[in-house]
C-alpha positions in Angstrom: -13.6 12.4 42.2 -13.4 8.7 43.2 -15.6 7.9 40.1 -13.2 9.9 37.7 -10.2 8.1 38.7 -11.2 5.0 38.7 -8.1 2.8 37.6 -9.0 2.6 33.8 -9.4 6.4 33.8 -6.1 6.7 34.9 -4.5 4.0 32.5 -6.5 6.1 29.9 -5.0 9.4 30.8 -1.7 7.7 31.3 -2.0 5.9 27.5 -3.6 9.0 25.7 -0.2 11.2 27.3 2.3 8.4 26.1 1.0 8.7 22.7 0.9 12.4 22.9 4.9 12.6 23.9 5.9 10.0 20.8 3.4 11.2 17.9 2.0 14.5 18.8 4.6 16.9 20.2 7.8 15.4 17.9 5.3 16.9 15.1 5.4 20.5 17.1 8.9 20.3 16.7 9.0 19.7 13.3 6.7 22.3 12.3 8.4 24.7 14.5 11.7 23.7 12.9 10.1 25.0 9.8 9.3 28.3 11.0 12.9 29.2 12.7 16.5 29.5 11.6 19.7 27.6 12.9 19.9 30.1 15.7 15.8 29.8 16.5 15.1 32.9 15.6 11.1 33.2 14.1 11.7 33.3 10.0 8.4 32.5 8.9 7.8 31.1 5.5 11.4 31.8 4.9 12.2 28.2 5.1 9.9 27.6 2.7 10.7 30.1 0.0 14.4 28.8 0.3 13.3 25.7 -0.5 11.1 26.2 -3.7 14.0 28.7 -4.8 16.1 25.6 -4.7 15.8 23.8 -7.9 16.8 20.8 -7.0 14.7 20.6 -3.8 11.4 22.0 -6.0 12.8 19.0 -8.8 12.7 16.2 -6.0 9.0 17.3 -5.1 7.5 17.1 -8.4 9.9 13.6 -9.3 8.2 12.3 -6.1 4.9 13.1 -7.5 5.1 11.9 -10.7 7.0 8.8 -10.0 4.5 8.0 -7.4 1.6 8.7 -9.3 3.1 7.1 -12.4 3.9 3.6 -10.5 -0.3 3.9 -9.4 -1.1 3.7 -12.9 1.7 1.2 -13.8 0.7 -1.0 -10.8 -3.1 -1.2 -10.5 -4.4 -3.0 -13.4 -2.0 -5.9 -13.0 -2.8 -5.7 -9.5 -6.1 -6.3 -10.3 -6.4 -8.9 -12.7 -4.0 -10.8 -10.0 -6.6 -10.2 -7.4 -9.1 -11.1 -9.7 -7.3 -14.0 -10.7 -7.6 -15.7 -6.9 -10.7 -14.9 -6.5 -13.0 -14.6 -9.3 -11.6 -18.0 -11.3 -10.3 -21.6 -10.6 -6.8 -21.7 -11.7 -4.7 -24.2 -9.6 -2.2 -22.9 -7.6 -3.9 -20.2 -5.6 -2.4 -20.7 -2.3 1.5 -20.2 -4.4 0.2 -17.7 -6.2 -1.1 -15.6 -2.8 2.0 -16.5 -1.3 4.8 -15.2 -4.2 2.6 -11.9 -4.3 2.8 -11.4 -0.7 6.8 -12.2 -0.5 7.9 -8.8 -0.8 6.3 -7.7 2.1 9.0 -9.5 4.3 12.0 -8.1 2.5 13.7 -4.9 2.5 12.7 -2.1 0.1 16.5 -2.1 -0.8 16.4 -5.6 -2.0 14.3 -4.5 -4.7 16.7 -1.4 -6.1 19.4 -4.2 -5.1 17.4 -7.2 -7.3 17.4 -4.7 -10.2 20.9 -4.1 -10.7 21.7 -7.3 -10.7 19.5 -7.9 -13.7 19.3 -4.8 -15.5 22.4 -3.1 -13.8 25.5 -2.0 -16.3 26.8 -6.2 -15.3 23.0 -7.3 -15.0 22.2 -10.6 -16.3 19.8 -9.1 -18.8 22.5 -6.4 -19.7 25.2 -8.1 -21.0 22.9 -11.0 -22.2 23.2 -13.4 -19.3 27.2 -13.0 -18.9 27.8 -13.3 -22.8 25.8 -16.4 -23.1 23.2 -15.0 -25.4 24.4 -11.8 -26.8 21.3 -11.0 -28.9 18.9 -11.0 -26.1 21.5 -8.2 -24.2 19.0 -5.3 -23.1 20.2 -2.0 -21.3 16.9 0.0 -20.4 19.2 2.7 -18.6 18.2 1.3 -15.0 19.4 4.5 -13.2 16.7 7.3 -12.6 12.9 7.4 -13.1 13.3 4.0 -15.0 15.0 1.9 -12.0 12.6 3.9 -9.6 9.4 2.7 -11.4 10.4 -0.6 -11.7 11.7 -1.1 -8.5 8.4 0.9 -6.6 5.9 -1.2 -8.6 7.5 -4.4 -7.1 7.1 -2.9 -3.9 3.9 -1.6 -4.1 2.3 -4.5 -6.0 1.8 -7.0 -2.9 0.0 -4.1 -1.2 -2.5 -3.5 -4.0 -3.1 -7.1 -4.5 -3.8 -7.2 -0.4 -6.3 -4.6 -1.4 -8.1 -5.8 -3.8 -8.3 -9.5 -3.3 -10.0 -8.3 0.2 -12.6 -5.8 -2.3 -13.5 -8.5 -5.0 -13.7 -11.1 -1.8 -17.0 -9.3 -0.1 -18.9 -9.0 -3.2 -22.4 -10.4 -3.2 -23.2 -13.5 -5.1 -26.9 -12.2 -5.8 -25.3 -9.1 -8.5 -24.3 -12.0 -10.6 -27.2 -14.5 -9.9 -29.3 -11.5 -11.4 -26.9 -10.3 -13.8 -27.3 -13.9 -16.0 -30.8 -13.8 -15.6 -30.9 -10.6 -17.4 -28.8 -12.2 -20.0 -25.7 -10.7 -19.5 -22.2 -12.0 -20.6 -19.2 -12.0 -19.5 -17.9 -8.7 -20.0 -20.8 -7.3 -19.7 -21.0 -8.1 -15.7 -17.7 -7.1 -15.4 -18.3 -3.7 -16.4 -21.6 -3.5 -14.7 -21.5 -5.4 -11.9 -17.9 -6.1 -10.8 -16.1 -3.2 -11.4 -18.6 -1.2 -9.8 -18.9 -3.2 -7.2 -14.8 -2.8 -6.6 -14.5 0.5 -7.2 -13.8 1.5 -3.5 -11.1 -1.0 -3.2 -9.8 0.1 -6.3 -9.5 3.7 -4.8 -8.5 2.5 -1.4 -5.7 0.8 -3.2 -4.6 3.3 -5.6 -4.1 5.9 -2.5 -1.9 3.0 -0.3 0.2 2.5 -3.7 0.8 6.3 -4.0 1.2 6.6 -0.3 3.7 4.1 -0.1 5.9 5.1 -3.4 5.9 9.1 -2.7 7.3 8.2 1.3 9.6 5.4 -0.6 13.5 5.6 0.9 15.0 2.3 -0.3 14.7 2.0 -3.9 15.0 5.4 -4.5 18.3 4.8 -2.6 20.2 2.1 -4.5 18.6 2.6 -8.3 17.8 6.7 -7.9 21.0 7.7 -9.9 20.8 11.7 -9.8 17.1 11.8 -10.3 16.1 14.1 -7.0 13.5 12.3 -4.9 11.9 14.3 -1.3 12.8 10.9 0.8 16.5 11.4 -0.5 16.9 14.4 -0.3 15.8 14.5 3.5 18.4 11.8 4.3 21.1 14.7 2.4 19.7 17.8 4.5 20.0 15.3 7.8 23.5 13.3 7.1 24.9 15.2 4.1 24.5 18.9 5.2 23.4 18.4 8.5 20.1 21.0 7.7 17.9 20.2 10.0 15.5 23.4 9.5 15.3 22.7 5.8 14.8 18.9 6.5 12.3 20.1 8.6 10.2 21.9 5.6 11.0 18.6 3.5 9.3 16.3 5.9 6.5 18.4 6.0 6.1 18.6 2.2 6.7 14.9 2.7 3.8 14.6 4.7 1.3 17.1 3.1 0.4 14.8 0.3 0.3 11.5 2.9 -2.5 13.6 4.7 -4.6 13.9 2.0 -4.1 10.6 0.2 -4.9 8.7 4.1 -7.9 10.8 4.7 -9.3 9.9 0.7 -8.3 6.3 1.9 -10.4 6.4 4.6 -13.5 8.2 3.5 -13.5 5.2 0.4 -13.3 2.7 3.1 -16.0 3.6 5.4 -18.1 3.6 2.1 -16.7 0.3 1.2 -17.6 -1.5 4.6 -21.0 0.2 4.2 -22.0 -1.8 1.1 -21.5 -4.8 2.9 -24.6 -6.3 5.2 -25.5 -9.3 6.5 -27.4 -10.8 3.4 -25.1 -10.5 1.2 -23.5 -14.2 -0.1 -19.7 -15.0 -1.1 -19.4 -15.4 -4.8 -18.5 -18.6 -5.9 -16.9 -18.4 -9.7 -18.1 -21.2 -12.3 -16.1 -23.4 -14.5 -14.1 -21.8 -17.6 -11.7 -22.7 -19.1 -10.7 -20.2 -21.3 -10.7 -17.8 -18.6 -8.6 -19.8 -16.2 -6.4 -20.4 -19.2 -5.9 -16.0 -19.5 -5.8 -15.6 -15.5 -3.4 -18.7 -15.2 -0.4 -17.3 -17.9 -1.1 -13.2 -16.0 -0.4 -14.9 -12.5 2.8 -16.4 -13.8 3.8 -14.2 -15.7 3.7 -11.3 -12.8 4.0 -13.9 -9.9 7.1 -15.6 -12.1 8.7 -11.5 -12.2 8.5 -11.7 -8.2 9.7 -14.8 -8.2 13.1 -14.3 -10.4 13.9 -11.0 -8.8 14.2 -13.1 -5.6 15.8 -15.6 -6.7 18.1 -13.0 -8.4 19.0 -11.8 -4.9 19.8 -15.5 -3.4 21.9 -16.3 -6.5 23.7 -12.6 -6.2 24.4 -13.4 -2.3 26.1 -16.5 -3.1 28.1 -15.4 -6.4 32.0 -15.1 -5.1 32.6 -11.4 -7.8 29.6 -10.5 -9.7 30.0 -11.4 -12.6 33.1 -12.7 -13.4 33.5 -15.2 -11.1 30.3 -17.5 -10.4 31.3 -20.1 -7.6 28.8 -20.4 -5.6 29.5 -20.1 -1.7 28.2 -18.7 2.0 31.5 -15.7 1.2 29.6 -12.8 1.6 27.4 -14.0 4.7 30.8 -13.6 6.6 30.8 -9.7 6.3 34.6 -9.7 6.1 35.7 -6.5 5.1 32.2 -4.6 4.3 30.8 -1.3 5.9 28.9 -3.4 7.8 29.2 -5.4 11.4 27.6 -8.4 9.9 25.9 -10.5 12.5 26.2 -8.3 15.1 24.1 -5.8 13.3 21.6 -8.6 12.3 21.1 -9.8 15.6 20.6 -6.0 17.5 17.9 -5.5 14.9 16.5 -9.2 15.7 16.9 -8.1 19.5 14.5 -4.7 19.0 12.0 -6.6 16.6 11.0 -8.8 19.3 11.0 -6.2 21.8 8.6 -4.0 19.6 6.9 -7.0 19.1 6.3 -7.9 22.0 5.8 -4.3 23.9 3.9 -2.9 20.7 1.3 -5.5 21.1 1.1 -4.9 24.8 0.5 -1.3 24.2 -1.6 -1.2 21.2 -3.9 -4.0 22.6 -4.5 -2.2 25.5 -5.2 1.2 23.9 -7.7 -0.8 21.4 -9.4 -2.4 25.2 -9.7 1.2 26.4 -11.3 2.6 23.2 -13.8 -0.2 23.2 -14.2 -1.3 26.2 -14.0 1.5 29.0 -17.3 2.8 30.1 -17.6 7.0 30.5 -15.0 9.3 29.0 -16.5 9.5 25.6 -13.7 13.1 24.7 -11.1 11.2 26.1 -11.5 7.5 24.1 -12.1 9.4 21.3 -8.9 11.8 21.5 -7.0 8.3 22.5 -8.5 6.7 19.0 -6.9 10.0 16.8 -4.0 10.2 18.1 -3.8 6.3 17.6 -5.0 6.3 13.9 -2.5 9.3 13.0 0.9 7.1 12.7 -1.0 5.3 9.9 0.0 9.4 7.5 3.2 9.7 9.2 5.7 8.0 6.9 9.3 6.4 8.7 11.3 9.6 7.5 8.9 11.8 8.8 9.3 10.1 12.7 13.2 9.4 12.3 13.2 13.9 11.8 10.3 14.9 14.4 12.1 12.4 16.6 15.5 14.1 16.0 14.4 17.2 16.7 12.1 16.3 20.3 14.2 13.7 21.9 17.5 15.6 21.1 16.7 19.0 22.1 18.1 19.9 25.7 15.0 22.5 26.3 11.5 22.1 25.2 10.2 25.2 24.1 6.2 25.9 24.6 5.7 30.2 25.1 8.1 28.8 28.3 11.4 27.1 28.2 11.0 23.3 30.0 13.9 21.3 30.5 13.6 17.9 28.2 13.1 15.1 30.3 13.1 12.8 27.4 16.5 13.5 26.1 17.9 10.7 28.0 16.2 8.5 26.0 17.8 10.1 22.5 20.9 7.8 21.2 19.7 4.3 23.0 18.0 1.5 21.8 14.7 1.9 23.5 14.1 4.7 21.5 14.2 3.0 18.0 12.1 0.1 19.7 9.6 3.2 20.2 9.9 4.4 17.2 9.0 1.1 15.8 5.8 1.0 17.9 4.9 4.4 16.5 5.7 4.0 13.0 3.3 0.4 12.7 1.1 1.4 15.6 -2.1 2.0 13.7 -2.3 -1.2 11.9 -1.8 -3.1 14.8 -4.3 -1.3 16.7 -6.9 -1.2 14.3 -6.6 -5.0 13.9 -6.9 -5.0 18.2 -10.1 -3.0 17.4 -11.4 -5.0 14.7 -11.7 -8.3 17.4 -12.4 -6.6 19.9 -15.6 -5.5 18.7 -16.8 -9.0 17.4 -17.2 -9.2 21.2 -20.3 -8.8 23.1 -20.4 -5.8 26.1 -21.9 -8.1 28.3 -18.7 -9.3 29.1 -17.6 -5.8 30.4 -21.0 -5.4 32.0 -21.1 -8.5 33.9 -17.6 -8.0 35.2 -18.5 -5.0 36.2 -21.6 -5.9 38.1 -19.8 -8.4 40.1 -17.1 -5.8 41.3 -14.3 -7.8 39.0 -12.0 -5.7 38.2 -11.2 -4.1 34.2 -7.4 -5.8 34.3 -8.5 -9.2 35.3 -11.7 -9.3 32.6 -9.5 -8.0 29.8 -6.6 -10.8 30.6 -9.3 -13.5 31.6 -11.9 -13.0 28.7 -10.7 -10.6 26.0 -6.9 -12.0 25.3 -8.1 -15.5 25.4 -11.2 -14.6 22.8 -8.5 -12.5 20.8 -5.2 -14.4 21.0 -5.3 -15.4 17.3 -5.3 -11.6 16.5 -2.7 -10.7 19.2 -0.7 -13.1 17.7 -1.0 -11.5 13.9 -0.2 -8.2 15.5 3.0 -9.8 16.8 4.0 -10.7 13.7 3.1 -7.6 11.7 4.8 -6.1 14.5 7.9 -7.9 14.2 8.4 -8.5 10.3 8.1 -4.8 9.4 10.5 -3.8 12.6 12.7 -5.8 11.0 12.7 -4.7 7.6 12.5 -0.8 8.2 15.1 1.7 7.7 13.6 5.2 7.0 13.4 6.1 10.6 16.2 4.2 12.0 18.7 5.7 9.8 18.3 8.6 11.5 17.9 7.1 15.1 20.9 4.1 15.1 22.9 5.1 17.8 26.7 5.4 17.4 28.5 2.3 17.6 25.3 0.3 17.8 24.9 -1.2 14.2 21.7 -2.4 12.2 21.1 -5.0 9.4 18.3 -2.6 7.7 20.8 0.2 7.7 23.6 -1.7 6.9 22.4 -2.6 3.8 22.1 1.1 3.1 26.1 1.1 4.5 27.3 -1.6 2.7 25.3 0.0 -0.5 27.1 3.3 -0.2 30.4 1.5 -0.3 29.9 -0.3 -3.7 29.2 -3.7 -1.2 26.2 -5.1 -3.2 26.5 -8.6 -2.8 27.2 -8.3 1.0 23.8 -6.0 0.9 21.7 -8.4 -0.5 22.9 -11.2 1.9 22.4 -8.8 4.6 18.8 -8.2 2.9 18.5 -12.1 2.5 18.9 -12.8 5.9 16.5 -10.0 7.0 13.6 -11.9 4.8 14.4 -15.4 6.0 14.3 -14.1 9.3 10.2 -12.5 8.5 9.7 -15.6 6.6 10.5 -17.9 9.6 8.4 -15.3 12.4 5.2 -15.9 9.4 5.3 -19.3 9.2 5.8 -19.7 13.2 2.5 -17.0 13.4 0.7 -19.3 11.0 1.5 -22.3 13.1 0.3 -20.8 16.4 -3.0 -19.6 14.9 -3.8 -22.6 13.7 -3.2 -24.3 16.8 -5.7 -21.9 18.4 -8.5 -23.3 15.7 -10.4 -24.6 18.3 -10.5 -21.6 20.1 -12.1 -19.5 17.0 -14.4 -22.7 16.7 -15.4 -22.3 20.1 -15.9 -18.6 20.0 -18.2 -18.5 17.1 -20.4 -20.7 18.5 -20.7 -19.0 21.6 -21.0 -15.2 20.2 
């Protein structure tokens, strides 16, 4: 009994039923929300006919489908010749071009439906030929609908494929194309025999993130959806609209059936991928051309140059006094005067929870990675702890903002035997968006925790423990240390995406207690767009700032990493 609770045991047991009262049991509540009435009464599938009997409901499904699998096809081969581009030529300018693609990553998903009506909207610069300046080059593409959506998911989703794929085409071996021109191949020849084979998990891990991440979409679906029905809309109408919280609850699961099986497709293509990879293989190091550095150079500024204007779109819309008939430029609409908003207030309550998920996510998810790894014994236990960790990575924001609803907010817990909620305390306060946070970006952090931890050697752990040192003083003397450049990535992750969320929160703000993320969604509703997009603004100068600060601090810990290669 002594050897069983031995203190890690206990934080393990302690961990595993933390994660099981945030991620597991909110989704028993959903799915029995799905399966009752209003009054709680057992229904059944009823919920479910109801809502494919429901046109518009059934419509929003198959729109979410389409769009999403539409904006896959749209996205990935621009997404790969861009990835391509920085890694398989020698155009100059890598490090800007890395740096627009990644951009969007720090902003809102709003900005993006924002961005787009500002240029293509019914006053858009492109629209009315940039304000009547050159009326033959006046465009209206009819922005509102599947049109706005696909423009505005593919902006989202493209820094994510990129990510993707840059990392595939990065890990191929040299030796494929050493042989390759020996053989007498050309050009086009190795791309279709060696490279694209080569990439074709990444190219599969990337088309199921880019579906993932458009089907589970809120914001631009939001601002540019017009009365095209979308799931992730029409959640937010069941929740706030019509206050349908059974029917929501079928949504979310409808939501999430499709996430389920794109995330376990993702991961099946990445265990393959890491499998090609061994420890002979050599980094590819592309030749001199200059015709093809010539084709890559005009893609990358042509689709880093699209980023690039619909963010500078957004500044220049922030600081317009009335779009577009009076173009002054000023800090007016950074005041908040008069909006649906609380202005500064709201910005600086979300700034107050993204460091606290920050900084208690990476506490929590770094100790759940050292208890998977490093704990001795157990095996059913760190490997129950592991899935439960790796299953907020198919739980989209909307999903946890409803399960959440329904678990934290329900007086009684109901399990074959009524148990009063001792969690509902925790429903309408700011701690429990900070958890919801930690939930929502738990897996990505963790599995980065993971990743470092297991670059180092057991011995560690084994030594400790042969000299009667105890797990908590090894893990804080020898693991943080060794892994403080990854902690510190976490952080950030951590922080930026906390930041720029608003699927779960929208559901979770409490009363009275505003948020820049769903203010913009406020100021939005009320026709405030220019307001929203400083909002928005402020929200990716604010990432921007915690990036370049996580840059700074890992390369101040260079030395550290030197020191630790040599040593492992």
């Amino acid at each position: 009994m002594k050897l069983f609770w031995r203190p890690e045991r206990l934080l393990l047991l302690i961990v595993g039923a933390a994660l099981a009262f945030t991620v597991l049991l909110p989704l028993v509540e959903v799915v029995r929300k799905s399966i009752t009435d209003s009054s709680g009464r057992f229904v059944g599938l009823a919920q479910f006919r109801l809502f494919f009997h429901q046109s518009n409901l059934a419509a929003a499904w198959a729109n979410s489908f389409i769009i999403a699998l539409g904006v896959t096809v749209l996205v990935l081969p621009p997404a790969f010749a861009y990835a391509f581009a920085l890694t398989r030529s020698r155009i100059v300018g890598k490090a800007v071009f890395r740096g627009l693609a990644m951009a969007p990553l720090y902003a809102p998903t709003m900005l993006f439906g924002l961005a787009l009506i500002f240029l293509f909207g019914r006053q858009g610069v492109v629209t009315t030929g940039f304000f009547g300046r050159f009326p033959h080059l006046a465009w209206d593409i009819g922005l509102y609908g599947r049109t706005g959506i696909l423009m505005g998911e593919a902006l989202l989703a493209f820094p994510v494929a990129v990510m993707i794929l840059t990392t595939a085409l990065e890990h191929m071996d040299a030796r494929l194309y050493e042989a390759a021109l020996t053989l007498g191949s050309g050009p086009v020849r190795i791309f279709a025999t060696v490279t694209l084979p080569a990439a074709r998990y990444g190219i599969f891990n990337a088309a199921f993130a880019v579906f993932t991440l458009c089907f589970t979409d809120f914001g631009v679906p939001k601002v540019v959806g017009g009365n095209t029905p979308i799931l992730a809309t029409e959640i937010y109408k069941q929740v706030v609209g019509q206050q349908n919280f059974n029917l929501a609850a079928v949504v979310s699961l409808l939501l999430l059936l499709p996430v389920l099986v794109a995330t376990a497709a993702e991961r099946f293509f990445r265990v393959r991928q890491e499998a090609v990879i061994t420890a002979r293989t050599r980094p590819y190091r592309p030749g001199t051309s200059l015709s093809r550095d010539a084709v890559l150079g005009v893609l990358c500024w042509l689709m880093g140059g699209a980023i690039l204007a619909t963010l500078a779109v957004s500044a220049f819309a922030s600081l317009v006094r009335v779009w577009p008939y009076r173009l002054e430029l000023g800090l007016w609409h950074y005041r908040f005067q008069g909006t649906a908003a609380r202005g500064y207030t709201a910005f600086f309550n979300s700034l107050r929870l993204a460091i606290m998920a920050s900084l208690v996510g990476t506490i929590v998810t770094f100790l759940t990675a050292y208890l998977v790894e490093k704990v001795r014994g157990g095996e059913w236990g760190r490997r129950l702890l592991h899935g439960m960790a790796v299953l907020p990575l198919a739980l989209p924001g909307l999903v946890i903002g409803i399960a959440y609803i329904f678990f934290f907010n329900a007086p009684v817990l109901r399990y074959g035997v009524a148990i009063r909620n001792p969690f509902q305390a925790l429903y309408g306060t700011p701690a429990l968006i900070v958890i919801s946070h930690i939930v929502h970006f738990f897996t990505i952090a963790y599995l980065t925790a993971v990743t470092a931890l297991r670059q180092l050697d057991r011995e560690f752990e084994s030594a400790s423990e042969s000299l009667g040192v105890p797990m908590g003083r090894t893990m804080l003397r020898v693991a943080v240390p060794l892994c403080l450049p990854s902690i510190v990535e976490m952080a950030v992750y951590l922080f930026v995406n906390a930041m720029a969320t608003v699927s779960a929160v929208v559901f979770l703000r409490p009363p009275g207690y505003p948020l820049a993320s769903v203010a913009v969604v406020n100021m939005e509703d009320a026709g405030d767009s220019s307001p929203a997009v400083a909002m928005s603004m402020l929200i990716l100068l604010a990432n921007l700032i915690a990036r370049a600060l996580g840059e700074m601090i890992r390369r101040s810990l260079s030395r550290l990493q030197r020191w630790k290669r040599a040593s492992l």
